[in-house]
C-alpha positions as CSV (number, residue, x, y, z in Angstrom):
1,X,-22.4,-60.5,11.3
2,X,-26.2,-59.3,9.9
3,X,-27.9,-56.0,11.5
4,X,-30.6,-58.4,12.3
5,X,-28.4,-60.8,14.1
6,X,-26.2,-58.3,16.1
7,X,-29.8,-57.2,17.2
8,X,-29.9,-60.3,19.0
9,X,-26.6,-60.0,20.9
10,X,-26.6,-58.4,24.4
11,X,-23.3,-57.4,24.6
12,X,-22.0,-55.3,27.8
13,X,-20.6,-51.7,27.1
14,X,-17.8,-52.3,28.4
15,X,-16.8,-55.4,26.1
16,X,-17.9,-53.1,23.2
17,X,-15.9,-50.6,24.4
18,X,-12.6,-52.6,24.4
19,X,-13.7,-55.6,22.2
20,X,-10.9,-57.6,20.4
21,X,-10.0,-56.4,17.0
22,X,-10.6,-59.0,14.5
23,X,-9.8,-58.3,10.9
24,X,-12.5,-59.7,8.6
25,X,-12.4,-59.7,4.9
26,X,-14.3,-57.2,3.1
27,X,-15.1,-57.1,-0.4
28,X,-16.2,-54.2,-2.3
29,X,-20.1,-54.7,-4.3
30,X,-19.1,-55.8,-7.4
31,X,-16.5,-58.2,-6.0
32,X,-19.8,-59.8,-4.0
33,X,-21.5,-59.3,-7.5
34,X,-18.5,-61.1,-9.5
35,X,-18.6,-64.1,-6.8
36,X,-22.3,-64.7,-6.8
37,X,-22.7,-64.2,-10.8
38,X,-19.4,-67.4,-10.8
39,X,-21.6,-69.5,-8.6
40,X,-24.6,-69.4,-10.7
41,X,-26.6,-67.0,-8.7
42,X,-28.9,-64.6,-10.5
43,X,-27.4,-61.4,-10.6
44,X,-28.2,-58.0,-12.2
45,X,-25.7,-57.4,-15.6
46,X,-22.6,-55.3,-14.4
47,X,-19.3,-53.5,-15.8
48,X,-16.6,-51.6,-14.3
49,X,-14.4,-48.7,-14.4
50,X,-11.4,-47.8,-12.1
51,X,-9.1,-45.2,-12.0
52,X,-6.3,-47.1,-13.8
53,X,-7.8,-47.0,-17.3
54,X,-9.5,-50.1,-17.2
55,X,-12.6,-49.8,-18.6
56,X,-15.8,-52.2,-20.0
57,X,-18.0,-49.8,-20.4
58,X,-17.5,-49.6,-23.9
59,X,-19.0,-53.4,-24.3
60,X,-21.8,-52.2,-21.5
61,X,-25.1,-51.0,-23.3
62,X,-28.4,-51.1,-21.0
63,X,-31.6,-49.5,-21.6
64,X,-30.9,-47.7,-18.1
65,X,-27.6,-47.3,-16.1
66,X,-27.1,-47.4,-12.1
67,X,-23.6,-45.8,-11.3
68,X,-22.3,-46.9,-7.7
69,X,-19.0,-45.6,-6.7
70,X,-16.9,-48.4,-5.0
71,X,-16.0,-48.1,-1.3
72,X,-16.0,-49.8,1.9
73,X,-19.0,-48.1,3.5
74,X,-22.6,-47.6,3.8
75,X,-25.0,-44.6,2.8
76,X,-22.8,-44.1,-0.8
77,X,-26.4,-42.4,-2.5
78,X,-27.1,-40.0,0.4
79,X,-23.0,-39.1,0.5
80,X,-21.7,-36.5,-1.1
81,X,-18.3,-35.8,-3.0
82,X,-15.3,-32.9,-1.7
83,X,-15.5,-31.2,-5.2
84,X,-18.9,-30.7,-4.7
85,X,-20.5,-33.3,-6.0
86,X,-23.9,-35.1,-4.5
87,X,-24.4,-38.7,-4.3
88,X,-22.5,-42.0,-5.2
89,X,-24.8,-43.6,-6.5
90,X,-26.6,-42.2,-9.6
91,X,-29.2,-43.5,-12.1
92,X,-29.6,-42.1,-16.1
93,X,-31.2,-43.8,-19.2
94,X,-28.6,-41.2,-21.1
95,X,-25.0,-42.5,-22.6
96,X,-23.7,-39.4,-23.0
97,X,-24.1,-38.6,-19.5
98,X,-22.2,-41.5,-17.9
99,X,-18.8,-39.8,-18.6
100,X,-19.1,-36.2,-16.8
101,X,-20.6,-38.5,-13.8
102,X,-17.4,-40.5,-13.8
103,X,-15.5,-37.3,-14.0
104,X,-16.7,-36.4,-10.6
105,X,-16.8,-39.6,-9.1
106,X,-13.2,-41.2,-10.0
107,X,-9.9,-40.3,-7.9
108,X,-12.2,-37.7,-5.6
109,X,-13.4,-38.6,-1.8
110,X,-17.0,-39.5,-0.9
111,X,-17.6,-38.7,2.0
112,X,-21.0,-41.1,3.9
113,X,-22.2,-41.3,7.5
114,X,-20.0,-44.5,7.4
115,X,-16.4,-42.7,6.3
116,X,-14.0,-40.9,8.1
117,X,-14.6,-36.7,7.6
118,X,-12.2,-36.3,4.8
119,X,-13.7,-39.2,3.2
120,X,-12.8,-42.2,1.1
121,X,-10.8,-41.9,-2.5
122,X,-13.0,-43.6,-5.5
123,X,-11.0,-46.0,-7.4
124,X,-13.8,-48.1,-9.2
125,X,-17.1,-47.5,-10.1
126,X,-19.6,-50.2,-10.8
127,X,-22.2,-49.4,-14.0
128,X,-25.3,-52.2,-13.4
129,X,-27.9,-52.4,-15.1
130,X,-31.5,-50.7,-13.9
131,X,-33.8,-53.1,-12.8
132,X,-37.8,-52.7,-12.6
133,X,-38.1,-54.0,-8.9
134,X,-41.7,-55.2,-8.4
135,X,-41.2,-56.8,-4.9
136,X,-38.4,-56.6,-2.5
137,X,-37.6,-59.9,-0.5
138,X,-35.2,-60.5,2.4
139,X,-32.7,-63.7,2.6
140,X,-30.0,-64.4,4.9
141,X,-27.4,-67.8,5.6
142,X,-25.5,-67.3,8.5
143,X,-24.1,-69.3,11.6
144,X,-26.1,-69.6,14.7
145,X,-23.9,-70.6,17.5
146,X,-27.8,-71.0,19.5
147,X,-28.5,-74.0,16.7
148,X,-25.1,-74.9,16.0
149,X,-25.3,-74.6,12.4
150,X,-26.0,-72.6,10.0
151,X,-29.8,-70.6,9.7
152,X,-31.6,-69.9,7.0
153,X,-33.4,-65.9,7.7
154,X,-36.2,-64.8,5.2
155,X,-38.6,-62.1,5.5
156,X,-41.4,-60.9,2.4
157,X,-40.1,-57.6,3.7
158,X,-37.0,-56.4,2.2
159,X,-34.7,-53.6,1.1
160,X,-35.6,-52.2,4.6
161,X,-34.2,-51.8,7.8
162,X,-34.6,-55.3,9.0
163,X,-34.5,-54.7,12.8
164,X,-37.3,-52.8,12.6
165,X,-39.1,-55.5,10.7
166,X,-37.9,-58.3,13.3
167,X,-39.2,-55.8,16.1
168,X,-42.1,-54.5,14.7
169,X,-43.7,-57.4,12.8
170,X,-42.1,-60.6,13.9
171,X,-44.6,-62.3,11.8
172,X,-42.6,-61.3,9.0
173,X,-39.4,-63.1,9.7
174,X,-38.9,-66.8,9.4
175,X,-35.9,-68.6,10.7
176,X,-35.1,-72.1,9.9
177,X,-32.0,-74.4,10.9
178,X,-30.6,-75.9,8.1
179,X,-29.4,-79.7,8.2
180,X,-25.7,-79.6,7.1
181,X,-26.0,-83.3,5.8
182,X,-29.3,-82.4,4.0
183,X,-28.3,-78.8,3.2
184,X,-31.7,-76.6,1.7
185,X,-33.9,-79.2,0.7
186,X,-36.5,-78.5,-2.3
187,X,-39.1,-78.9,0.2
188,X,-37.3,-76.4,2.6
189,X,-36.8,-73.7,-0.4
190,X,-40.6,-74.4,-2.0
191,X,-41.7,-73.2,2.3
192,X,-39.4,-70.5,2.0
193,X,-40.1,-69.0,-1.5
194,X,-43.9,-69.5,-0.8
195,X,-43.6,-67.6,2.7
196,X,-41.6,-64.5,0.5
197,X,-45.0,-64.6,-1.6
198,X,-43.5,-65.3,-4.8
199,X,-46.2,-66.8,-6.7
200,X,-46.8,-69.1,-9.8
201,X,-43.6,-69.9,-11.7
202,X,-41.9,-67.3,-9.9
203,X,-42.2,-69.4,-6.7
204,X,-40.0,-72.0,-8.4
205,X,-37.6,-69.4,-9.7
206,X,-37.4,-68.3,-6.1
207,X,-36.7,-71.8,-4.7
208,X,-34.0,-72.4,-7.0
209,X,-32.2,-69.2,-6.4
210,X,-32.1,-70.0,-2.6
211,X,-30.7,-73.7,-3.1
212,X,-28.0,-71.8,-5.0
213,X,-27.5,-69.5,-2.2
214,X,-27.1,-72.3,-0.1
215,X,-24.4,-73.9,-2.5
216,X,-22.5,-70.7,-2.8
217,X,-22.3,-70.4,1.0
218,X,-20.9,-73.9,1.4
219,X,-18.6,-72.6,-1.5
220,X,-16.7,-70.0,-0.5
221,X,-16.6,-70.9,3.4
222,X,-18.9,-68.1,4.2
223,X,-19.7,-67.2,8.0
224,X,-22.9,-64.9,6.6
225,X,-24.3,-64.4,3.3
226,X,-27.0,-61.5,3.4
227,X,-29.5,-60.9,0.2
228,X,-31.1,-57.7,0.8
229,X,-33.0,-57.4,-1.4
230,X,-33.6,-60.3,-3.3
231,X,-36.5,-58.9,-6.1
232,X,-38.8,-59.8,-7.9
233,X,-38.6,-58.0,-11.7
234,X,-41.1,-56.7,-13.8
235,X,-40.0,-59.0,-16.2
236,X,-40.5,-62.4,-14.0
237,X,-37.0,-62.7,-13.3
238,X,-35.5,-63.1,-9.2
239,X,-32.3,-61.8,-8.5
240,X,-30.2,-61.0,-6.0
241,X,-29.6,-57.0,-5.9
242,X,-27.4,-56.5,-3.1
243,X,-25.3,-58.9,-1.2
244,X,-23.1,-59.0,2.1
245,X,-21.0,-61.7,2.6
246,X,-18.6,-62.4,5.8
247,X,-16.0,-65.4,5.1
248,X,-14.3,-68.2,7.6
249,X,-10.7,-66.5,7.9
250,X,-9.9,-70.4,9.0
251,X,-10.7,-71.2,5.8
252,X,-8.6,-68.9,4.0
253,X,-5.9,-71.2,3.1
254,X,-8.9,-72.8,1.2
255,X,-10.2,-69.6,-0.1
256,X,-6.6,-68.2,-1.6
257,X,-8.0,-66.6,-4.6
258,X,-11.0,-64.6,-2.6
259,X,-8.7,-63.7,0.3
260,X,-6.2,-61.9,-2.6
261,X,-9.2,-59.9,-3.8
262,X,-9.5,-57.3,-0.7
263,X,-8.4,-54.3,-1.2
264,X,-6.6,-53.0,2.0
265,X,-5.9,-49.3,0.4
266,X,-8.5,-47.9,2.7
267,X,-7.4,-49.6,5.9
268,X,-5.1,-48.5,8.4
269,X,-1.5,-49.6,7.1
270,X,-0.5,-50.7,10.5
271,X,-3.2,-53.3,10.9
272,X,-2.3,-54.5,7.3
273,X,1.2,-54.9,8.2
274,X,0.0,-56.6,12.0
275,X,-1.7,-59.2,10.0
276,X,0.9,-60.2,8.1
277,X,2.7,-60.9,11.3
278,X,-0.7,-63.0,13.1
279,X,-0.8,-59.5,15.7
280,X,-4.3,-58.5,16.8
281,X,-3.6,-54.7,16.4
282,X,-6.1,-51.7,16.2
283,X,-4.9,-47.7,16.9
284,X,-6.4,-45.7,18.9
285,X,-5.9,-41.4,20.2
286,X,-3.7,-41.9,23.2
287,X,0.0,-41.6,23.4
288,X,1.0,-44.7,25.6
289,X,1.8,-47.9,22.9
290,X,0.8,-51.3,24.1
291,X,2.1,-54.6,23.8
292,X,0.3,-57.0,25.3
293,X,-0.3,-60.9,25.2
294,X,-3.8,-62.1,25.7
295,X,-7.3,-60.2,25.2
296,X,-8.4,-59.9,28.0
297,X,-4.6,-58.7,29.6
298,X,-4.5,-56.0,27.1
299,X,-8.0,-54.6,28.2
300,X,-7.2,-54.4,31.4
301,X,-3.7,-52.5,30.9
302,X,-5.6,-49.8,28.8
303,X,-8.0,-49.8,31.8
304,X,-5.2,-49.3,34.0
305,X,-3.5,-46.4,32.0
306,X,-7.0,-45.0,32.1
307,X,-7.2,-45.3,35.8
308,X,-4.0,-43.3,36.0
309,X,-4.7,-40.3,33.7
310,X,-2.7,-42.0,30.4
311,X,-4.3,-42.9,27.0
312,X,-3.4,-45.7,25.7
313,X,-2.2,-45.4,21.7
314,X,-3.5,-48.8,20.6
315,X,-4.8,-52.2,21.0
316,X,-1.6,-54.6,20.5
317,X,-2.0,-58.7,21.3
318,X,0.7,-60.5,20.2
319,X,-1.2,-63.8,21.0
320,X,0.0,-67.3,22.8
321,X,2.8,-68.4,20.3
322,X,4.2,-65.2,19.5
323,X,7.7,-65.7,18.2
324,X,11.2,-62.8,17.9
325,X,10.1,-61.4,15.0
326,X,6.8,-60.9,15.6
327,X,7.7,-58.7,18.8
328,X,10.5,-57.3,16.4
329,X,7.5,-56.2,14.0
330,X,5.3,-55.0,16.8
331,X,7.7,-52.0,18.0
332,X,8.0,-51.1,14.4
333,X,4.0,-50.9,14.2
334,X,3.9,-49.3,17.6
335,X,7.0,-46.4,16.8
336,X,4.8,-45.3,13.5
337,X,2.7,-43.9,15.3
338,X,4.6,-40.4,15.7
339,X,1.3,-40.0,18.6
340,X,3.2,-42.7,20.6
341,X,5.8,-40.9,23.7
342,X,6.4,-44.2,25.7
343,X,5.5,-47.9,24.9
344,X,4.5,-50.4,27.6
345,X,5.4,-53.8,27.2
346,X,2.9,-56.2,29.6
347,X,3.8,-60.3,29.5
348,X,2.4,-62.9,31.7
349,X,3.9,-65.8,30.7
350,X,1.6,-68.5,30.4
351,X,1.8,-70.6,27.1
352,X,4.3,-67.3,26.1
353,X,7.8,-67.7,27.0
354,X,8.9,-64.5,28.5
355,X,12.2,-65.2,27.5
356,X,11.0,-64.8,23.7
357,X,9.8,-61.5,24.8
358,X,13.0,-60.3,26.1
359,X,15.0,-61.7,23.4
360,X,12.8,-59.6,20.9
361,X,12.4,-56.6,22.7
362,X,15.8,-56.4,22.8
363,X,16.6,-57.0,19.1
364,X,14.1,-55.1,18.1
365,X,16.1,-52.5,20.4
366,X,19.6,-53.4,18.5
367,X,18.4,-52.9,15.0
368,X,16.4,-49.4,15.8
369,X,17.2,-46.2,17.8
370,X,13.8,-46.3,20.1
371,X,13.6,-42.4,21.2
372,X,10.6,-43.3,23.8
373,X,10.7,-44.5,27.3
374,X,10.1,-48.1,27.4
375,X,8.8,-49.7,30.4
376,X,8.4,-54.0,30.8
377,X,6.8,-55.7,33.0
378,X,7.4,-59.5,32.7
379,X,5.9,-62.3,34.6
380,X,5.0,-66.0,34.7
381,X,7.0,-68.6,32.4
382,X,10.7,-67.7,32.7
383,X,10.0,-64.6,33.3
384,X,13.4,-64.8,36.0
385,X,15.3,-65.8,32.5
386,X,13.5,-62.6,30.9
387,X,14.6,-60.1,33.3
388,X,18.2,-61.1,33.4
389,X,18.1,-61.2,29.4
390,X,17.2,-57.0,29.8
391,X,19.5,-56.4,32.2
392,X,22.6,-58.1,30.6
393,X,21.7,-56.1,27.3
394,X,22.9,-53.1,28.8
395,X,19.6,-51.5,27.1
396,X,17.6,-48.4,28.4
397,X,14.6,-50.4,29.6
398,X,12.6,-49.7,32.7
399,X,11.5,-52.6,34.2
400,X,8.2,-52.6,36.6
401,X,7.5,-54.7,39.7
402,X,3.6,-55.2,39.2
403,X,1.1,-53.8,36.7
404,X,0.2,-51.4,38.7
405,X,3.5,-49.9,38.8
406,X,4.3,-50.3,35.0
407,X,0.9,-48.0,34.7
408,X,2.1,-45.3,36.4
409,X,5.4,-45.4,35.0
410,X,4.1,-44.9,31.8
411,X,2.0,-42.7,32.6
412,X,5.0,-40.5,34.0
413,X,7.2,-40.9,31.0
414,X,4.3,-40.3,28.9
């Protein structure tokens, strides 16, 4: 969601602490850029570069070049490379100068306040061209549970931190329900791009680039679609400079080719391979794997392994419908991590049928040699069924009477 809508959130510590992973697509600037530009939104001109050869810079001349190395993560100009080099985002008028920043930039790790400490590998970099920024407007589309629907967010004061423009000078922000029959009506974008102070003909430019925000939104299914800034150019043009945009994953059987664009070679490999499988899965720095069904179960089994000196090695929820080879693929997730000395399996059968559990537990048990302690604790829907399934299998599987007990037994083997 926006910065200026999680603002608005009060979310207790403790959910944050243990909230449920959810995997949302990301897209890397110039895929945003691409998107927008396809839709008919104004855009800045752009070329890129990656580390497989591919290369239009050779078709790319600008009076001014802006250099933005491509990664998933904030704060790229302030960052700094591990060869040495400062900032991923760099600015020159010069030609000849563009190659020996590439040099630096491609296949080496930027490191930002938003990476992990060894940093993240460049693979593309984005060449845009340089903009003479005159005004800097805010505009956001984004769902609002509250007015069940979608809002329309603008504020005159943009390419800022918007929180502290909501906080500081509510004046400043406007917020607006939009109609979804109507959609943003030209009376609707004439109030908005007057209240962004665009004047004259610039006012209508303005107008029109926000109905075709709104279009692109209903487009591509988006959840949030975040202009900031959206400028006004020395050269009476309005575009949109930078742009974050969240997507339905309901929709994605609707959105195929955007789904196919992200680029999961900077995220964990074991969520990657959870999702394929419909597992809710995040890692964490404990030794004690989890398999759990239901949210809210699985938070309180880590809380329990807390509560009995263990740290638990994940965040595994293998949902209401979970089927064999989904629990199949979840021990192969959990036994990657080489961090993980004893795995907890914690069912209560409710729309699951524990006896789907068992049977997978135990396959999953036939076709690999587990070397950790396993410890199960079924109950609920045929969880009777379950238990005798593990104990016919002639398996090494503790079993636990009560959650309690299954903590501490982990905890012990751990």
């Amino acid at each position: 969601m926006s910065s200026l809508w999680n603002s608005l959130l009060k979310v207790p510590t403790q959910i944050k602490q243990f909230s449920v992973p959810v995997r949302y697509l990301n897209l890397l600037e110039y895929q945003s850029k691409h998107l927008l530009r396809k839709n008919g939104v104004a855009v800045q001109d752009f070329c890129m570069v990656d580390d497989k050869g591919c290369s239009e810079f050779d078709k790319f001349n600008v009076k001014e070049y802006v250099i933005k190395a491509q990664i998933l993560a904030g704060g790229r100009g302030k960052g700094h490379f591990t060869n040495g080099f400062k900032g991923g985002v760099h600015v020159t008028e010069k030609r000849n100068e563009v190659d020996d920043i590439v040099k630096k930039m491609l296949g080496h790790r930027l490191i930002t306040k938003q990476t992990p400490k060894d940093g993240i590998e460049v693979k593309k970099i984005m060449f845009a061209e340089s903009v003479n920024i005159q005004r800097e407007t805010y505009v956001c589309i984004l769902m609002d549970r509250q007015k069940n629907g979608p809002v329309l967010i603008a504020s005159p004061a943009g390419g800022v931190d918007i929180e502290a423009v909501a906080e500081k000078t509510p004046h400043l922000i406007k917020n607006i329900p939009i109609d979804i029959h109507k959609g943003v009506t030209d009376s609707m974008a004439n109030e908005v791009a007057e209240f962004l102070e665009f004047k004259g003909p610039l006012k209508g430019l303005a107008a029109a680039e926000l109905k075709k925000l709104w279009q692109f939104f209903l487009a591509v299914d988006a959840t949030q679609l975040e202009i900031n800034p959206l400028v006004e150019t020395d050269n009476n043009k309005v575009i949109a400079v930078d742009a974050k945009i969240n997507f339905d994953d309901n929709a994605q059987f609707r959105q195929k080719d955007i789904f196919a664009l992200e680029d999961v070679t900077e995220s964990d490999p074991r969520e990657v391979e959870a999702a394929k499988y419909n597992l809710n899965y995040i890692g964490m720095t404990g030794n004690i794997g989890c398999l759990v069904n239901g949210a809210g179960l699985a938070m309180a089994t880590m809380d329990i392994i807390k509560l009995h000196g263990g740290d638990p090695a994940n965040f595994l929820d293998v949902g209401g419908s979970v089927r064999e080879e989904q629990v199949k693929a979840a021990f192969n997730i959990l036994t990657s991590d080489k961090n993980v000395k004893c795995i907890l399996v914690n069912v209560f059968g409710g729309i699951v049928n524990c006896a789907t559990i068992a049977n997978g537990i135990v396959g999953a048990m036939k076709a690999m040699k587990l070397e950790v302690p396993l410890i199960v604790r079924l109950e609920g829907t045929n969880a009777a069924e379950a238990r005798r399934i593990i104990k016919d299998s002639g398996m090494n599987i503790q079993t636990a009477e009560n959650l309690d007990d299954a903590a501490k037994k982990a905890v012990q083997n751990a």
